[in-house]
C-alpha positions in Angstrom: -59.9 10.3 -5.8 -57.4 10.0 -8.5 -57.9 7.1 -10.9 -53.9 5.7 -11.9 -52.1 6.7 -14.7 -52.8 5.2 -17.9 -50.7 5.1 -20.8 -51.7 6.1 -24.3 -53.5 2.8 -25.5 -54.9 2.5 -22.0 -57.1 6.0 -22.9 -60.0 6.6 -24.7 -60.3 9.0 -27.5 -61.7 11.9 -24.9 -59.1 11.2 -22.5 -56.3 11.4 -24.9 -57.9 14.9 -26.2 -58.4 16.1 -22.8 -54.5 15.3 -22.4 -53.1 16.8 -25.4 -55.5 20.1 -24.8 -53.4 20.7 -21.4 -50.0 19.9 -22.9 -50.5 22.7 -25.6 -52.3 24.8 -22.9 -49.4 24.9 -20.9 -46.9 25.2 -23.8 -49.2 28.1 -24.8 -48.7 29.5 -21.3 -45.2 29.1 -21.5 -44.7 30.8 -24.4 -46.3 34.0 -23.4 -44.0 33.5 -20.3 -40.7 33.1 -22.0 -42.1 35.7 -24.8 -42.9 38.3 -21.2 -38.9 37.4 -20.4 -37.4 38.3 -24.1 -37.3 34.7 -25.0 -38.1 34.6 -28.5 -36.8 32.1 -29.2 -38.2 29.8 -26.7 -41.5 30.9 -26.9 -41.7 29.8 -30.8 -40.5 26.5 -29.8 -43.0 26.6 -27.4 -46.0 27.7 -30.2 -44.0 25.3 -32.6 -44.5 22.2 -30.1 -48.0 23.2 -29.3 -49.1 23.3 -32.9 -47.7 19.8 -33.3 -49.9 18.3 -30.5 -52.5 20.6 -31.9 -52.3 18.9 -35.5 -52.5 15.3 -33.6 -55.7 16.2 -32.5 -57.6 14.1 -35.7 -59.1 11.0 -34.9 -56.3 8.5 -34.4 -56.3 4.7 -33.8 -54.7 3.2 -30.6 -51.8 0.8 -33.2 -50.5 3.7 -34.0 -49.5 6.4 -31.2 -46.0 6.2 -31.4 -45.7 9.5 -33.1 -48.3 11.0 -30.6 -46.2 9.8 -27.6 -43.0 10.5 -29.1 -44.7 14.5 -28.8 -46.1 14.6 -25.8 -42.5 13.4 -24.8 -40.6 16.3 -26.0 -43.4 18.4 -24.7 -43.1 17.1 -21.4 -39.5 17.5 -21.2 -39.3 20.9 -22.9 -41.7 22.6 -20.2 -39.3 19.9 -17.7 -36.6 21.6 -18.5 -37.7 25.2 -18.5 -39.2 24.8 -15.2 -36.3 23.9 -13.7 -34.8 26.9 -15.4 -37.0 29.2 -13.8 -36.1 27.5 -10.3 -32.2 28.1 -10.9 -31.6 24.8 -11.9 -29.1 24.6 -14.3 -29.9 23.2 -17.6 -27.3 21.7 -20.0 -27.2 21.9 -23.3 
């Protein structure tokens, strides 16, 4: 059974670890993906975006997660938008 969503304040320390791990896993994955495809670019955005969440992994008090969320958005919406990509939607720029 799935507990629901919480947002960042709502998680504990472990929770918002475990989070962030499989953010910058996938990016990771993505990466190699978009590297496999010729991508370069892409794929260091990818490793660029990952090392971000990766550097948020300290310790961090819940009255100030702004900058965490504010990652974990773009991250979210970067692998968004290359999924979509990869499904033949067409992504603006």
């Amino acid at each position: 059974m799935q507990s629901a969503p919480k947002s960042l304040p709502e998680m504990n320390l472990g929770e918002r670890h475990a989070m962030m791990n499989t953010v910058s896993e996938a990016l990771f994955d993505a990466a190699e993906h978009a590297s496999e495809e010729g991508d370069v670019r892409l794929a260091e955005n990818f490793r660029a975006m990952a090392a971000m969440i990766e550097g948020e992994t300290g310790e961090r008090s819940s009255d100030n997660l702004r900058p965490l969320e504010l990652i974990l958005t773009q991250a979210l919406t970067l692998l968004q938008l290359y999924m979509d990509k990869a499904t033949g939607h067409r992504v603006l720029h």
